[in-house]
N, C-alpha and C positions, 0 to 999 in steps of 0.2 A: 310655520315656525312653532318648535315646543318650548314652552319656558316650565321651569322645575321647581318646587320652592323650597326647601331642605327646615323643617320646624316649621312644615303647614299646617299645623293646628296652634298657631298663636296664635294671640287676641286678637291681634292686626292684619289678620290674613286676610278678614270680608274686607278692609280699607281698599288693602291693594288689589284684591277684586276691580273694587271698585273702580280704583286709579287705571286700571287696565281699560275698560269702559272708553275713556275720552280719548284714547289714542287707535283708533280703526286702522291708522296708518303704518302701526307694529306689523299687521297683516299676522296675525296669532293665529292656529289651527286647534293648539290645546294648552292645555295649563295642570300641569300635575302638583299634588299637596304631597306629600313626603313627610310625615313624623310615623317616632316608636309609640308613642301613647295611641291608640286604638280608641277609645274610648271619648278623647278630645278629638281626634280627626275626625273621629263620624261629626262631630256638633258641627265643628268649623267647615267641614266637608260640604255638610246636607246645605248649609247655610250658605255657602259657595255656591253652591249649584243652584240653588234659590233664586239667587241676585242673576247670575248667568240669565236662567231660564227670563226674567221680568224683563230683563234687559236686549234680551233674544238674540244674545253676541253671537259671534260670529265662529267664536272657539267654544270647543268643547272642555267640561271640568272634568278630571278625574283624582281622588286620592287612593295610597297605599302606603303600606308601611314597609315593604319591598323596596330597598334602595336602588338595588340593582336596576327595577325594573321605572322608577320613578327619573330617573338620570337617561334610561338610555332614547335615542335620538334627541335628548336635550340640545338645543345650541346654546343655551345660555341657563344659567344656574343660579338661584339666589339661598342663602344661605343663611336664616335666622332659628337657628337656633336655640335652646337654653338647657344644660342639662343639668338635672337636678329641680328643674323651672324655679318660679318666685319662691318656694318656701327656702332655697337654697340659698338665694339672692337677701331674704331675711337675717338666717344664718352670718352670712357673710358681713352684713351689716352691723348687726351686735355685739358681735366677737370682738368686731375693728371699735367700735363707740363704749364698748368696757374699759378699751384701752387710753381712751381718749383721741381716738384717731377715726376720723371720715372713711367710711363704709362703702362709697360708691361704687358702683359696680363696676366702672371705666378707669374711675380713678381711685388710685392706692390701694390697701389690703384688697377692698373688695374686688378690684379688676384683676388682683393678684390670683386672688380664689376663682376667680370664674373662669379666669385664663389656665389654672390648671386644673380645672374639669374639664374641660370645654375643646383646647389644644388637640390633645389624642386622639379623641371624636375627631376631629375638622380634617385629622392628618391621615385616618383610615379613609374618610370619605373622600380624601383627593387622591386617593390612591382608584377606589373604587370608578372614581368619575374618569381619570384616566385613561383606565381599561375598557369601560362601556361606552364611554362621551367623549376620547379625546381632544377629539375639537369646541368642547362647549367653553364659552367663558363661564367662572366660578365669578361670581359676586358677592364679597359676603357684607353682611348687614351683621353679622353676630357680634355682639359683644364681649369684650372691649376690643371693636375693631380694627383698630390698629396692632396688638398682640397679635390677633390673628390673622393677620395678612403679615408679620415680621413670620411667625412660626411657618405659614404656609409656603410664604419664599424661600424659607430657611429649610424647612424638612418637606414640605409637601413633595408630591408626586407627581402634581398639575402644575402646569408653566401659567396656562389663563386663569391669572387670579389679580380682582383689583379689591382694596378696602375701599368700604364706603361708610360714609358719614356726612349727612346734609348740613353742618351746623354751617359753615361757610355761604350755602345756597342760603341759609336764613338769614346770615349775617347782609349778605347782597340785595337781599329782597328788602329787609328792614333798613339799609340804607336808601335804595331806591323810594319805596314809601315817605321817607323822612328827606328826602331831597326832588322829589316828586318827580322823577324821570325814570323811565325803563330800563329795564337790566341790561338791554342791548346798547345802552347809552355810557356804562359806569364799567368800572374795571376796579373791582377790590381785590386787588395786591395781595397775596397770604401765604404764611409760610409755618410749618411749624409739623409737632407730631398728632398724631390723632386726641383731641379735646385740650390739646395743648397749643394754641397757634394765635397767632396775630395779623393785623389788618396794618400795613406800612405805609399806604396812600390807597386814595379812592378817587380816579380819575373819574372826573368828567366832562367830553368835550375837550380832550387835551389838558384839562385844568385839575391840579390835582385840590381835592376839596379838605382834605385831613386836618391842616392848619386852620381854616373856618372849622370843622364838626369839634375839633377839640376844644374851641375856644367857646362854641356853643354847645359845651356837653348835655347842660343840663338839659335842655330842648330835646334833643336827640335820645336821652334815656328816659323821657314822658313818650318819649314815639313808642319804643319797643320796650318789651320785658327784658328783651337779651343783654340788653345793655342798661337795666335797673337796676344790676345789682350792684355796678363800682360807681363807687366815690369818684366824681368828677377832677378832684385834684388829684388822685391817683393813677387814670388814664392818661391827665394832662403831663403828667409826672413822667410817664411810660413813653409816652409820645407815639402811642400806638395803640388802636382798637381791638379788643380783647374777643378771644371765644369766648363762652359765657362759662365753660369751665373750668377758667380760671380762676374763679371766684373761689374754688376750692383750694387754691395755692393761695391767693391772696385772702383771704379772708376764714384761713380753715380753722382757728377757733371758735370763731363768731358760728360757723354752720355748724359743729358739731355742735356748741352750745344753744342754736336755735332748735336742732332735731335734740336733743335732751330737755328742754323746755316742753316740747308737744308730745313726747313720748312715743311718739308713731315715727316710724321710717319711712321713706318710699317705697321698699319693699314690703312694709305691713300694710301699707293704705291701698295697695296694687291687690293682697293678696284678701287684703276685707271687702275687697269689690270685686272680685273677680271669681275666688272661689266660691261664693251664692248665686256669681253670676251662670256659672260652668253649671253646677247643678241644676237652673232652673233650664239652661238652654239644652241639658240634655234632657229633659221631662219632656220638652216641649220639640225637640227633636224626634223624641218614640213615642208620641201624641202623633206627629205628623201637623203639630200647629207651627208651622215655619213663619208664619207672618210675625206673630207673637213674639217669635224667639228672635228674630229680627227687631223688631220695637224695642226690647228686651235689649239686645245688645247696644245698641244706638244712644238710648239714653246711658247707661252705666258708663260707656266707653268716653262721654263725653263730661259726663263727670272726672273719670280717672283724667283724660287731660287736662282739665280746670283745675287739678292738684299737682300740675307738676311744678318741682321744688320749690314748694311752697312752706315746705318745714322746715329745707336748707337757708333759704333768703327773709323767714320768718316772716311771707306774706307779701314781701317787697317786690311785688308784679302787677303791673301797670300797665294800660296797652289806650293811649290815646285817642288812635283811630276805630275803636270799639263807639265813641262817642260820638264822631266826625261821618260826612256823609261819603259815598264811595267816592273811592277819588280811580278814577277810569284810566289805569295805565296796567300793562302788561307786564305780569314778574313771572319768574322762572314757576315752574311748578314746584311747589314746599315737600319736604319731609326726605325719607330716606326712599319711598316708593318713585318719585317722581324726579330723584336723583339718575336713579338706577334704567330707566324709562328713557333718559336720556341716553345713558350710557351704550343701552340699547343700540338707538336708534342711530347713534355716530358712529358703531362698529358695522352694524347691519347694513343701516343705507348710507353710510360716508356725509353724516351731519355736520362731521368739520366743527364740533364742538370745544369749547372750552370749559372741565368743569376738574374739582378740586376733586384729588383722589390719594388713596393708602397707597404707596406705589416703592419698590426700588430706589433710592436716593439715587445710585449712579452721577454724581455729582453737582446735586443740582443744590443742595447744604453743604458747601465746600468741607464743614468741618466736621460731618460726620461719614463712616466710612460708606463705602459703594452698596454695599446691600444691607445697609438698612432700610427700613421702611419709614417714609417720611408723610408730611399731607401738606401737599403742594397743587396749584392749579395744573393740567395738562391739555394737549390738544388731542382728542380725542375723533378718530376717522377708523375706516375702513382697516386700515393696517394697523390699530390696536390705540397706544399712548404715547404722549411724547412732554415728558414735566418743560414747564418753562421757566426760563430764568428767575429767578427771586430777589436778586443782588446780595449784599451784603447782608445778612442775620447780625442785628445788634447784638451786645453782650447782655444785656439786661433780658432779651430773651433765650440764647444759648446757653447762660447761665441755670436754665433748668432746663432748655431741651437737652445738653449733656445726660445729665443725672438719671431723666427720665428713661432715655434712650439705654442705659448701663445697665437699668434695672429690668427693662421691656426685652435686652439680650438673655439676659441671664433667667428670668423669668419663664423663656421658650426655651432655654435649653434646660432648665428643673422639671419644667411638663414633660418634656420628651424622655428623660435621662429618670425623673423619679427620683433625682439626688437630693439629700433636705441638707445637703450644703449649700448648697448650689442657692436653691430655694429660700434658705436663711440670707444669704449675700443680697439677694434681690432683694426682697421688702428691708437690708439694713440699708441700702442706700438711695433708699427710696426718699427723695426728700419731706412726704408727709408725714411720713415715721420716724419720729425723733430718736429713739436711739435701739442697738440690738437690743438691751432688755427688752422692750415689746417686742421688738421684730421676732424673736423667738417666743415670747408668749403669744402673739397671735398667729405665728405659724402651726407651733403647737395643736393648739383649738382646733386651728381649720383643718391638719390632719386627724382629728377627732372626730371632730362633727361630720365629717365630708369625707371620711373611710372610705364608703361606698361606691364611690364617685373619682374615689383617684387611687385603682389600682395599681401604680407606678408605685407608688410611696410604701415598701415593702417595709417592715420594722427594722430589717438588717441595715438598711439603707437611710432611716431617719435616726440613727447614730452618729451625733455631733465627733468627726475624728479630732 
């Protein structure tokens, strides 16, 4: 079996190398890297093949910058992307924090910005992969995930396509931890859109546990980071366990005024470790010192995780069991790589899994229309997905997943279409964007700054009628 990876020169490529590693039972033959930058793929490439060779797997590495040739006999397609990479991501951030509005790259301006650079790329490539791979599943990890699996259903060209996003496998894992039983034991309920979602009970045992974790919040947010950042009476209030990026809804002037306190973004502290990283790995690349440049990555990368939103939550990340001795129970495998890995492996050999995915709504959020893209748990087998029931979506959460979803339409039909009406509509009713004065000064900018990068946006066509 081939697997493809679309932005195989990102930083996290050696990871999933690696995540590839413990699973012999994918039965892998090769594994192709796929970006345009030449220059980062050789690094991440040689580094690839490093790990491979030490590990003595079983599949072969190859990278190119040949889509065509990177897709073809794929069965399965992974898709992380970034175009413009982190300096862009920076960009996107400052524009949105001049105006007094949160930068993140999933969520609001920023995921605005990335969503339309990023869109028309994702929509040639599904075309591409159609014609060479039609039968490969698309998986895309690119962010803001959720846009791009709305745009991809909406315009693309490939039918196999699911969004991905681990936060829910986290949310599951950190409850199991904090309730000390395995993931095969617990059932967290969840419903919502991508980084937008909630937790409505946590079975265990037939017993639902929600009404105890709420009442003992505070215990439960010394367990995990994910759930450090909300006030305990605000959850209780909610009556419902939070993704953790909600924090940016609920608490978004607090984050922006904690990232204007430090001065650094996530996209600057990403790009001050990573850009001295790249150079040194390419030195030591055309050295042929591979071990080096390995060491090299290992430590920097593990610092970049030890900062994340760390400037958003002003520090407020906590992780109890860091201090605790192992506690021997079996969770799901973490992150976006070990998502997908599954996802694999219920399509391929009929795993009969159940895992939360960017999917078609087709009615499974009664109140939002059939092809939207939702992020809903599904039964994932052999014959593809299947969302399962949710029940009723309370109004205290629909009350943004509306808003969101209005803006996340409109915002795939601006990428596509290039219209900066269109365009201006979505960030005005975005609810992190308080009113169109900004929403046209920061659209403004971003077709300023990001000319380059969103040939759609012609001058004749960013004429307000």
């Amino acid at each position: 079996m081939k697997l493809t990876v679309l932005g195989g020169a990102g930083m996290r490529t050696p990871q999933l190398i690696q995540g590839l590693f413990k699973h012999p039972d994918l039965h892998l033959t090769e594994v192709t890297l796929f970006d345009t930058d030449e220059n980062r793929l050789l690094v991440m490439g040689e580094l690839s093949k490093y790990l491979v060779k030490q590990h003595d797997a079983s599949f072969k590495l190859t990278f190119t910058s040949d889509i065509r040739e990177a897709v073809k006999d794929a069965e399965f397609i992974y898709s992380a992307i970034r175009v413009g990479q982190e300096e862009s991501r920076v960009l996107d951030e400052r524009v949105a924090l001049k105006h007094g509005v949160i930068g993140q790259e999933t969520t609001g301006p920023g995921g605005f910005s990335m969503a339309l650079r990023t869109i028309p790329v994702m929509i040639e490539y599904s075309k591409i992969i159609h014609e060479v791979a039609p039968n490969a599943w698309l998986l895309n990890f690119t962010n803001p995930s959720g846009l791009l699996a709305q745009a991809l259903n909406t315009y693309g060209y490939h039918d196999k396509v699911i969004g991905i996003c681990d936060a829910h496998a986290g949310i599951k894992n950190a409850l199991g931890k904090y309730l000390r039983v395995p993931h095969t034991s617990l059932q967290a309920t969840y419903f919502g859109l991508n980084h937008l979602g909630w937790v409505p009970s946590v079975i265990v045992n037939g017993e639902d546990k929600l009404p105890e974790i709420l009442e003992n919040y505070e215990s439960l947010s010394r367990s995990s980071h994910i759930f450090s950042f909300f006030d305990p009476d605000l959850i209780r209030n909610i009556g419902m366990l939070p993704n953790e990026y909600l924090y940016y809804f609920y608490y978004h002037d607090q984050a922006v005024k904690n990232i204007q306190d430090t001065d650094e973004t996530r996209g600057e502290q990403i790009v001050k470790l990573g850009r001295p990283l790249l150079e040194r790995l390419y030195d030591h690349v055309k050295q042929g010192e591979i071990q080096k440049a390995w060491d090299d990555y290992k430590q920097t990368m593990e610092e970049r995780n030890n900062t994340y939103m760390s400037r958003e939550t002003s520090g407020n990340v906590h992780n109890v069991y860091e201090k605790e001795e192992k506690i021997e129970i079996t969770y799901e495998e973490e992150g976006y790589e070990g998502l997908a890995l599954n996802i694999i492996k219920s399509i391929k050999y009929n795993k009969q899994q159940v895992l939360t995915l960017n999917i078609p709504n087709n009615g499974t959020i009664e109140e939002l229309k059939k092809d939207d893209v939702v992020e809903v748990p599904c039964l994932v087998n052999e014959n593809g997905y299947f969302p399962l029931a949710v029940g009723e979506v309370p109004d205290v959460a629909m009350s943004l997943i509306k808003p969101v979803k209005t803006y996340e339409r409109l915002t795939v039909e601006a990428a596509v279409t290039g219209n900066y009406d269109t365009a201006l509509k979505a960030l005005t009713v975005h609810p992190l964007v308080p009113s169109y004065t900004i929403a046209k000064a920061i659209l403004d900018e971003y077709l300023e700054v990001h000319q380059q990068h969103l040939p759609q946006f012609t001058k004749e066509e960013q004429k307000v009628n």
